[in-house]
N, C-alpha and C positions, 0 to 999 in steps of 0.2 A: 504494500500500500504506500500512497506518497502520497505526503500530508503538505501545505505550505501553508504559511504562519506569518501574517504583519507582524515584528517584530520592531521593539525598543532597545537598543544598546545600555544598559544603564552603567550610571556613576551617579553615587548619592556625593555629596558633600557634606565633608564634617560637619556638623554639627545643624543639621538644615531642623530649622524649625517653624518653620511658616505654616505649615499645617504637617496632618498623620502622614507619614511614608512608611512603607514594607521594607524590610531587611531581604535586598538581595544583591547575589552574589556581584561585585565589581567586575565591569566589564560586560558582565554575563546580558542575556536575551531575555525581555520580556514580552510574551506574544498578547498582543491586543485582541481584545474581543468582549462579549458580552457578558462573562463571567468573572472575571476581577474583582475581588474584592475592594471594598472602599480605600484601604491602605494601597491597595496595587495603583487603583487610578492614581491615587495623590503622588505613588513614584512616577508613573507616565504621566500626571501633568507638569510635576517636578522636571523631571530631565525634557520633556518639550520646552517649556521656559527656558530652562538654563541653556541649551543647545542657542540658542535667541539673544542670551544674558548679553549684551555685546555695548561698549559704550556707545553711543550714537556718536555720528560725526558730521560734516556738512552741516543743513540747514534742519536735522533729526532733532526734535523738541528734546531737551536737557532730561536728565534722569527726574525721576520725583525724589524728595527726600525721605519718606516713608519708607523701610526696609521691604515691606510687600510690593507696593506698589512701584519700587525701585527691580523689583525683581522680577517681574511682569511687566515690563516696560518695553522690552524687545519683541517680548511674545505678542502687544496689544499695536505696536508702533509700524512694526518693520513687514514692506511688501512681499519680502521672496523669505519666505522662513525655513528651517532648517529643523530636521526629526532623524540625529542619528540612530541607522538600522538600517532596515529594508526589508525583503521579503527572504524567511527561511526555506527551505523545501530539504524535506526528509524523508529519505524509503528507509521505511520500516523493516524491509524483510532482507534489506542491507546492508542498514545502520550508515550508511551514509552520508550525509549530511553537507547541505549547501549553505553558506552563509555569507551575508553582505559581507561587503568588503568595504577597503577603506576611502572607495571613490564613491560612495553607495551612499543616498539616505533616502527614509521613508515617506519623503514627499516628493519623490519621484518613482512609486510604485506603477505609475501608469506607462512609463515606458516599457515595460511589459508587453501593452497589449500592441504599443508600435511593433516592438520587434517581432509579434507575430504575425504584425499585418503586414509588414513589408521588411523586415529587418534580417539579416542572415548571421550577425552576432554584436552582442551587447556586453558591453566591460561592468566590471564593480570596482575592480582595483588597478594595483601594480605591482612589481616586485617587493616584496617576497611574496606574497600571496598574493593573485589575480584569478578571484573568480570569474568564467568567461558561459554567456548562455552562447547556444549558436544553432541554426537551424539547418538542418537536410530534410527536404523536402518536408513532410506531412512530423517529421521527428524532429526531437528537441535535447539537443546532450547539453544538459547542465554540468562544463567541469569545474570539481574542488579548485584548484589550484593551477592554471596554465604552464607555469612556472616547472613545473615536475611532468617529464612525460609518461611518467604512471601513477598521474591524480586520480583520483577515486571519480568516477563522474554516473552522473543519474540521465537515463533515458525514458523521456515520456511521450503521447503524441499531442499535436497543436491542438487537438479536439482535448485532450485531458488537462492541458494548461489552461483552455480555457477556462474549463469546469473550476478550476483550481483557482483560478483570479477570480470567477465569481462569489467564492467562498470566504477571499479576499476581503472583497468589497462588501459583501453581508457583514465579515469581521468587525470591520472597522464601522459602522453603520452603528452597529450595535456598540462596540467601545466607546462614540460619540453620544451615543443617547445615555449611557452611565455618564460621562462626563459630566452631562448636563445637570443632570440629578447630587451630584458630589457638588458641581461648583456651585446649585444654587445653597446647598448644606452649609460648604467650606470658606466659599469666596463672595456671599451673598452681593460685597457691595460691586463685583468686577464680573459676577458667574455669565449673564450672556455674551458680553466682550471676551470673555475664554474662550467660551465654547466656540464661537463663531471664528475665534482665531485658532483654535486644534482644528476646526474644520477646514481652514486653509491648509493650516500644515500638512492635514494626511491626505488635499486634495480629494476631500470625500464627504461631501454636505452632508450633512447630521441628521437631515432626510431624505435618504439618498432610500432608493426601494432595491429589493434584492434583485440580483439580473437573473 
């Protein structure tokens, strides 16, 4: 079976106290979707902000001086936002496993569906690790690693990718409607200006319907 997964990169920061975050592992992949507990979303909206945390420069309105509102600042302000991750894909019955790379972030999961409507291969990285998708015909070899010519690599067909990005977009759909519900909880004075801004980030309206 082959699973794929909107994922989160995360990195908590010391001492982050703005609101509940989840203890998980640095570094490590958080898959979004409709099941995350309250703590989970508050680390994906945590590290969506922070991914944004950026001083403004040019003619970018000044930070706030409020620590929340100074922290949210990127994520409420800035046009092209940024959600380190991307999409995981995992055969199970191979232990497998494909994962973003370091060129890769979660709000560009829609190049996906380019590369299957006219694409014949799509980068994540570069050396040391360069995960690479690339299509033959009606097939789709996902490899680990390009960099190695005996990278582990996953074979699917364009029909099952699809299936797989729709699953995608139901994910995140659903992740977005929990946001909503947490920020009106967590961030009452900022909760639709979040939400409306994670929906930019993952490129996926908060009403979006299943495909």
């Amino acid at each position: 079976m082959i699973v794929m997964q909107p994922v989160l990169e995360i990195y908590t920061p010391e001492g982050f106290d703005l609101w509940p975050v989840a203890e998980i592992e640095p570094f490590g992949f958080l898959p979004l979707s409709g099941s995350l507990s309250s703590a989970e979303v508050g680390t994906a909206v945590m590290r969506i902000a922070g991914c944004n945390d950026i001083d403004p420069a040019g003619d970018r309105p000044c930070r706030p001086a409020g620590a929340l509102d100074a922290f949210l600042h990127g994520l409420l302000t800035f046009d092209h936002l940024f959600a380190a991750g991307g999409l995981r894909v995992t055969d199970t019955a191979t232990g497998v496993t494909f994962l973003p790379g370091c060129c890769d972030g979660l709000e560009d999961w829609r190049d996906w569906h380019q590369f299957i409507d006219g694409g014949s291969l799509l980068g994540f990285g570069h050396d040391p690790v360069s995960p690479v998708a690339e299509r033959f015909g009606d097939v789709v070899r996902l490899t680990v690693n390009a960099e190695e010519a005996d990278s582990p690599v996953i074979e699917l067909s364009v029909t099952q990718l699809r299936h797989l990005l729709a699953g995608v977009e139901r994910n995140l759909a659903d992740f977005l409607a929990l946001t909503a519900d947490w920020a009106s909880g967590h961030l009452p004075d900022h909760g639709t200006l979040v939400t409306a801004a994670l929906s930019r980030a993952l490129d996926s309206p908060a009403s979006a319907e299943p495909l």
